[in-house]
N, C-alpha and C positions, 0 to 999 in steps of 0.2 A: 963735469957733466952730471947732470941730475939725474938720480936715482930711479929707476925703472918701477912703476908702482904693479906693484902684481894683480892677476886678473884670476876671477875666480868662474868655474864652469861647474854647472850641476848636471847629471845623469839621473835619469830612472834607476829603477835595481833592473838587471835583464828578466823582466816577466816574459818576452819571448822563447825563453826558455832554450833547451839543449840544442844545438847546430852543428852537424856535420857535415853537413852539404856543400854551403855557400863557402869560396874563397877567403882566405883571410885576413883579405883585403878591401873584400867587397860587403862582409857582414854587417849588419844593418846591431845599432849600438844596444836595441832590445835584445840581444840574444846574449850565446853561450858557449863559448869553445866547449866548456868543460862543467857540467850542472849534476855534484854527484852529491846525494843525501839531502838537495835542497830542493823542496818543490815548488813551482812555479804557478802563483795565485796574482790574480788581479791587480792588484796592489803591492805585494811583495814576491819575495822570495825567501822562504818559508822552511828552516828544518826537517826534513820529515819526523813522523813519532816513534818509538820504541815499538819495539815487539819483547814478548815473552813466553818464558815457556808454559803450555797448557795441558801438556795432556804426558806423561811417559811411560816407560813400561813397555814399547812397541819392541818385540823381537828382533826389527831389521829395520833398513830403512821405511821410511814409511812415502810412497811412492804411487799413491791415490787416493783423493780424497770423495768421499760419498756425501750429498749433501742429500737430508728430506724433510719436507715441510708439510706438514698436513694442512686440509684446508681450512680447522682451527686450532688452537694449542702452541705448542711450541713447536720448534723444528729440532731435526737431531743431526748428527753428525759424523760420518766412520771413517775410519783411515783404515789401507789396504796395507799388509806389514807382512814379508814372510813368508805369502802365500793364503792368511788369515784375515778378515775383517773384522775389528773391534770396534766396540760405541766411545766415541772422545767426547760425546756429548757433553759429559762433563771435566772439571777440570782433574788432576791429580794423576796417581798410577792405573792403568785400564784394569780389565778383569780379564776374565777368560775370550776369547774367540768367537763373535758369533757366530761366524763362517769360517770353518778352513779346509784345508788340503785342495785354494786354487792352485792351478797351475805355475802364473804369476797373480805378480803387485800390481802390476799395471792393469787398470779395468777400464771400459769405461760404460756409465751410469744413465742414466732418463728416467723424469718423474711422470706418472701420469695418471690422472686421475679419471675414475670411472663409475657408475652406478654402482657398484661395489668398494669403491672406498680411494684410497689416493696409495699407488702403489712406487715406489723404486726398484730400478729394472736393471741389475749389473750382467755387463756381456765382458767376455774375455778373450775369446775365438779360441779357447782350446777346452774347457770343461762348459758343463751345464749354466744354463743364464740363473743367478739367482735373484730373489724380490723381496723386497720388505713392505708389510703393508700398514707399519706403525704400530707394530707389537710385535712379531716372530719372523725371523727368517727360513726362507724357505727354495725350493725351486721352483720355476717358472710354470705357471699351468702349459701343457705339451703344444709347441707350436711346431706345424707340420708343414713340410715342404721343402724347405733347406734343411740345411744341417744341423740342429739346433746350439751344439757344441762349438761348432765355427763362428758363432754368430760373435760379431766382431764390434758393432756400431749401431744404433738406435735411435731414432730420432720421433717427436709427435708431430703430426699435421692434421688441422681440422679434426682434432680429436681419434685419429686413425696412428698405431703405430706400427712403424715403418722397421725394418730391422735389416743388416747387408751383412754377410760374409767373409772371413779373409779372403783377398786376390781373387774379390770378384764383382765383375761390372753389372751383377743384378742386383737390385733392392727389392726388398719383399714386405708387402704391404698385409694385416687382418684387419678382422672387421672395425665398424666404428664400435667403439666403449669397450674394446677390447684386449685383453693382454695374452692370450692365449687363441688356441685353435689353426685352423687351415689356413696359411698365409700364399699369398697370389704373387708371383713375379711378376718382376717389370725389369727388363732386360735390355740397356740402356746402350749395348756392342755396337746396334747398326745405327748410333748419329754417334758414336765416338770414334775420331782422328786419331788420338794420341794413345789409346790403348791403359796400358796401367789396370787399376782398380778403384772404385768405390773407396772414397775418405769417409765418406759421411754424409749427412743433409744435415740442412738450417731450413729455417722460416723467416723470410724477408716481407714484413709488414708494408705494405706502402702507400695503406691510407692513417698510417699510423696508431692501429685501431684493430681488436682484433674480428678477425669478421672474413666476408668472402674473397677481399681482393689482396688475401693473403696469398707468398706464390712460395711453391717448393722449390731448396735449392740444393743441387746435388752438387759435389762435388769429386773430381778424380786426383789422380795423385800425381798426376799427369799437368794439372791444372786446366782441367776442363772443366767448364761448370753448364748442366742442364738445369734450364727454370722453367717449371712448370704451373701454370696454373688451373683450379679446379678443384675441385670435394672428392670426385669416384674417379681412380684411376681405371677400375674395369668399362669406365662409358666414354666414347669417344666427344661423347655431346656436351659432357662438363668434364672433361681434362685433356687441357693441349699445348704442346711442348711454344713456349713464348721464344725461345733465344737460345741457341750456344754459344759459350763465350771464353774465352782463353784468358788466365790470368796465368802469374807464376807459381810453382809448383809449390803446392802448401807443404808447411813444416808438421809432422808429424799428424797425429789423430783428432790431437784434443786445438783444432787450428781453426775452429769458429766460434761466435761468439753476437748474443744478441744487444745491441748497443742503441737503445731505443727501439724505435719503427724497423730500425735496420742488422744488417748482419755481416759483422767484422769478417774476412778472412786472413789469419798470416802466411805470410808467403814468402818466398827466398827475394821480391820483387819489393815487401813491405809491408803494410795492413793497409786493406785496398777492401773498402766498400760494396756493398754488391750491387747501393743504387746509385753507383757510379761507371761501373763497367759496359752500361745500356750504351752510352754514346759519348766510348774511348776505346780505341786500339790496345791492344794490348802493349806497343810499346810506350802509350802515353799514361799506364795509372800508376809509376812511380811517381809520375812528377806530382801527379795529385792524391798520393795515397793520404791517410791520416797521417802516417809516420814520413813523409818524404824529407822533415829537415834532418831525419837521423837513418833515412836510407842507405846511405855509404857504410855506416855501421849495421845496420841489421844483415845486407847484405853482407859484410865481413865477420858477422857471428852465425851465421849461415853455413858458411863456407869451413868457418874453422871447427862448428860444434851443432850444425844442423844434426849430427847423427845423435846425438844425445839424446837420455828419455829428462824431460822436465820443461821440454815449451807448452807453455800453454797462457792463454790472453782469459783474465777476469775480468768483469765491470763491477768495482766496490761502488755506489751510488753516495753512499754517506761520506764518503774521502771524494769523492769526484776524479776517481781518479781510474783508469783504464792502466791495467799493469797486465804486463807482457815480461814473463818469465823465460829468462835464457840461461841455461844450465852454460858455463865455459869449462866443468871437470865434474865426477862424480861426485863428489862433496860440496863445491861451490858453485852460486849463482849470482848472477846481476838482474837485474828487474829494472824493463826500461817502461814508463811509467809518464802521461800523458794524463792532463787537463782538459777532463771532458767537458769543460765548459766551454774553454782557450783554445785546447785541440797543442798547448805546451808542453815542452816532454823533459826529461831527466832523467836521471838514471839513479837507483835504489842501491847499494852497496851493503856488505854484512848480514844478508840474511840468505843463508843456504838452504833455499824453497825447492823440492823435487816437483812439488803439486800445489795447489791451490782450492780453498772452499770458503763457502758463506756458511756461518751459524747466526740465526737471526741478527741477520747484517754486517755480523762483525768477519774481517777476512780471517784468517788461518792456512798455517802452510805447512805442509808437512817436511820433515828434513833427514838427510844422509842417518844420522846417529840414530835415530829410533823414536825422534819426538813430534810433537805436533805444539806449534807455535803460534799463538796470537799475534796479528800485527797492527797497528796504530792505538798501540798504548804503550803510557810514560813515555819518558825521555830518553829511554837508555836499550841498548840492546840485552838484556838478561844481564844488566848490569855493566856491562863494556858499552864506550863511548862511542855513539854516532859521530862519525869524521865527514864531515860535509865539507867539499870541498868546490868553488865555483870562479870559473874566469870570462869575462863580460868580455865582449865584441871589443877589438881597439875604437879608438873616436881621435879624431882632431880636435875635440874640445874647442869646435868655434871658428881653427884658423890653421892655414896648412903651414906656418910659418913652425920657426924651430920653436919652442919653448924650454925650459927651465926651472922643470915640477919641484916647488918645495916644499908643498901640504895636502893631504887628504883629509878631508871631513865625511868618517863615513856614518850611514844616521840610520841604525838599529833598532825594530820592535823587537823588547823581551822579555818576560817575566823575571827574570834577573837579572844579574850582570854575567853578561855573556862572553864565552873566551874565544877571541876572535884575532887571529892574523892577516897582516894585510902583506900580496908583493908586486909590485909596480913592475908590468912589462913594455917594451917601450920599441916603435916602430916594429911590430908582429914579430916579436921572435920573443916565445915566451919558454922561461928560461926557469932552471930547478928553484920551487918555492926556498925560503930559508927559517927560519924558526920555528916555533912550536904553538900551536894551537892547542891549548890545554885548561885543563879546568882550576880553579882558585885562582885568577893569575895575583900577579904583584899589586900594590895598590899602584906603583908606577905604570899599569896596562889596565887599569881600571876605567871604563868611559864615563864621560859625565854623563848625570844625570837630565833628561828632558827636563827644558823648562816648561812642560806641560805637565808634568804630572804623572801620575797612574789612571788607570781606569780608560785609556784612551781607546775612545770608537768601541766601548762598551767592552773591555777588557779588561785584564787585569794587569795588562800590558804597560810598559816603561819605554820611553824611545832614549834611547843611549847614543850620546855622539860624541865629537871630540875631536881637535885637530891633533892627526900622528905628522910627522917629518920624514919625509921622501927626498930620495934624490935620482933625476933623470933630468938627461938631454935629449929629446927627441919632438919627434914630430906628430904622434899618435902613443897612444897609452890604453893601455887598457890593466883592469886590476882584477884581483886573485884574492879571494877570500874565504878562509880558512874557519872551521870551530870544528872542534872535540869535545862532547859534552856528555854528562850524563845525566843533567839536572835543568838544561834551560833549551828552548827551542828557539834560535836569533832568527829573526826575520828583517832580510836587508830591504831596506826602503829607498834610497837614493846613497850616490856619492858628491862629495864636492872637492874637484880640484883648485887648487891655488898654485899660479906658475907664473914666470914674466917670460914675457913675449921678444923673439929674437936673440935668445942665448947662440952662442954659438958653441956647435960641436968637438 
């Protein structure tokens, strides 16, 4: 009988990025069982980059980060340590304390700028608010009405800011351009259902632009959210309540987030839009939150570690990337991590973030030990290897017949030779990887070189491929790809199966 000529099938790399949702049956071959350290770009699928350390010396953890940016110059940077506020601005060991004897580390911050200059506004809810106004620290010029000690949350609207309480459903509004004086409630008990307290407010943009049909949004803890629109809440004739609306109960304080025109919430339901909620049920915005292919998971790190202090959702613009930090112990975290382009997600491993901040653009995270860490530089985590590790949707490769896998060609962007493991899973039951993804490998794991060359698509980039030998009998396949590095970023561009058709089992 004559010789069965083998057939060859090619795949994308999963740019659809991380999938928890869909059955593992029914996963569509762009995704991702498993997308840890590698992020998910148009084209590839993409290492993440190194972090390092920036800043040390903090007393304790460091477990708030302050960010302020004047309206020209540079911008600065503080981490809350201890009880103390220090400037990280720069890199190295901190100095003395600008602030101390808070109560806690946990704050939270609002910039806001005024005929008197561009000020940062820290609340605590248990000491005095204090302000920096791009030279000394100070306290808060006297604001009357609530308690100014309590004062817990902050937020700016139309240039008015807005400031709330612990455990409680009023917010308190002062005048425009101002950061002090006589603040007016607004006492939000008689259209709230669900009771709780005041999380916070945002500003939802929705002509994209900033200006008057900008609408305030409150939220409770409860997940309730009032949106409001209008300039003067003291006038009935330009400020009026638009909508209430039920979402799931946000996680923690720091659980909004402006993401363009619009304003991210997290919630035990997912990250759920706010120009979405207009005209959806509440039980219909998981299926369409931002995060709904990694819902089942957010949902189960909720459940397991929602009481922890360290969630909090950033927009880095310069990474494109939307990273939602979730503490799973006091010392560690995972950072699930979404393509604000693509709206693709992943998940970040190895960098233990309590908090998050921008220093002129660049991210920084504070962490457990006492330091404050850069993140998307080099290759390496403070020298320890990024373990990236990813497994692609199964596929039929073409034909629901059995097959009889016995090559993979997989085709690699990378500034060098990249250390990469491959393990072949076969009709959906994916099974403990087996070797070692590791750096220098042997010249026998070495891939070829592109016959393209270097400099590819304006890079400095290499495409590396090569056919490895597999072995499997099945019907669906799906592959598992592996690097530990500290020196190169691989970026998986496609796979190519070779198998003959009708093996039998």
């Amino acid at each position: 009988m004559a010789e069965q000529q083998a057939r060859v099938y090619t795949l994308a790399a999963p740019t659809g990025g991380w999938n928890t949702r869909d059955p593992v049956a029914g996963m569509k071959a762009e995704s991702a069982s498993i997308m840890d350290n590698f992020f998910p770009e148009p084209g590839t699928v993409l290492m993440r980059r190194g972090s390092t350390t920036w800043a040390t010396g903090l007393p304790a953890a460091v477990k708030s980060l302050i960010e302020y940016t004047p309206e020209t110059g540079t911008g600065e940077l503080f981490a809350v340590s201890d009880g103390g506020i220090y400037s990280v601005t720069g890199s190295g060991a901190v100095g003395a304390a600008v602030v101390s004897g808070l109560s806690t580390s946990i704050v939270n911050s609002v910039q806001m700028g005024t005929s008197g200059g561009h000020f940062a506004l820290v609340f605590t809810g248990g000491d005095a608010p204090r302000i920096y106004n791009g030279t000394t620290w100070g306290t808060t010029p006297a604001i009357t009405g609530p308690t100014a000690a309590n004062l817990i949350w902050a937020s700016v609207h139309h240039n008015r800011l807005w400031v709330g309480e612990v455990n409680s459903l009023s917010g308190w509004y002062l005048a425009v351009d101002s950061i002090g004086g006589a603040a007016a409630e607004f006492d939000f008990s008689s259209i709230s259902t669900r009771g709780g307290y005041l999380v916070g407010m945002g500003t939802w943009t929705r002509d994209a632009g900033d200006g008057p049909d900008d609408v305030a949004v409150f939220l409770t803890s409860e997940g309730e959210v009032f949106i409001y629109q209008g300039t003067d809440p003291s006038s009935i004739s330009t400020w009026g309540l638009t909508g209430v609306f039920k979402v799931g109960k946000p996680i923690g304080r720091k659980c909004m987030v402006k993401a363009g025109p619009d304003l991210l919430i997290v919630t035990e339901d997912g990250i759920i839009a706010v120009s979405s909620i207009f005209n959806q049920d509440h039980s219909q915005q998981a299926s369409t939150a931002l995060s709904a292919a990694i819902n089942p998971t957010i949902n189960a790190s909720v459940r397991s570690y929602g009481s922890l202090h360290g969630w909090q959702p950033i927009i880095y613009p310069k990474g494109m990337q939307l990273i939602l930090n979730v503490p799973i112990s006091s010392t560690t975290a995972y950072q699930y991590v979404w393509n604000t382009v693509t709206r693709a997600a992943c998940r970040f491993t190895g960098m233990p973030a309590l908090c998050w901040g921008l220093l002129s653009g660049a991210p920084y995270f504070g962490t457990p030990s006492g330091t404050v860490v850069q993140y998307d530089i080099g290759t390496s985590d403070n020298g320890s290897a990024i373990a990236g590790n990813v497994v692609q949707a199964f596929s039929n490769c073409g034909t629901n017949n059995n097959k009889s896998f016995k090559k993979v060609d997989l085709l690699i962007q990378s500034a060098g030779n990249p250390s990469i493991a491959i393990d072949l899973h076969l009709d959906y039951q994916v099974s403990t990887p087996t070797g070692i993804a590791q750096e220098s490998p042997s010249p026998a794991a070495l891939w070829g070189v592109s016959l393209w060359g270097s400099g590819l698509w304006g890079t400095n980039n290499q495409i590396y491929r090569g056919w490895r030998g597999v072995t499997g009998i099945a019907r669906t396949v799906a592959l598992r790809v592996r690097s530990s590095t500290t020196t190169t970023r691989p970026g998986w561009v496609s796979t190519t199966f070779s198998y003959i058709v009708g093996a039998m089992v």
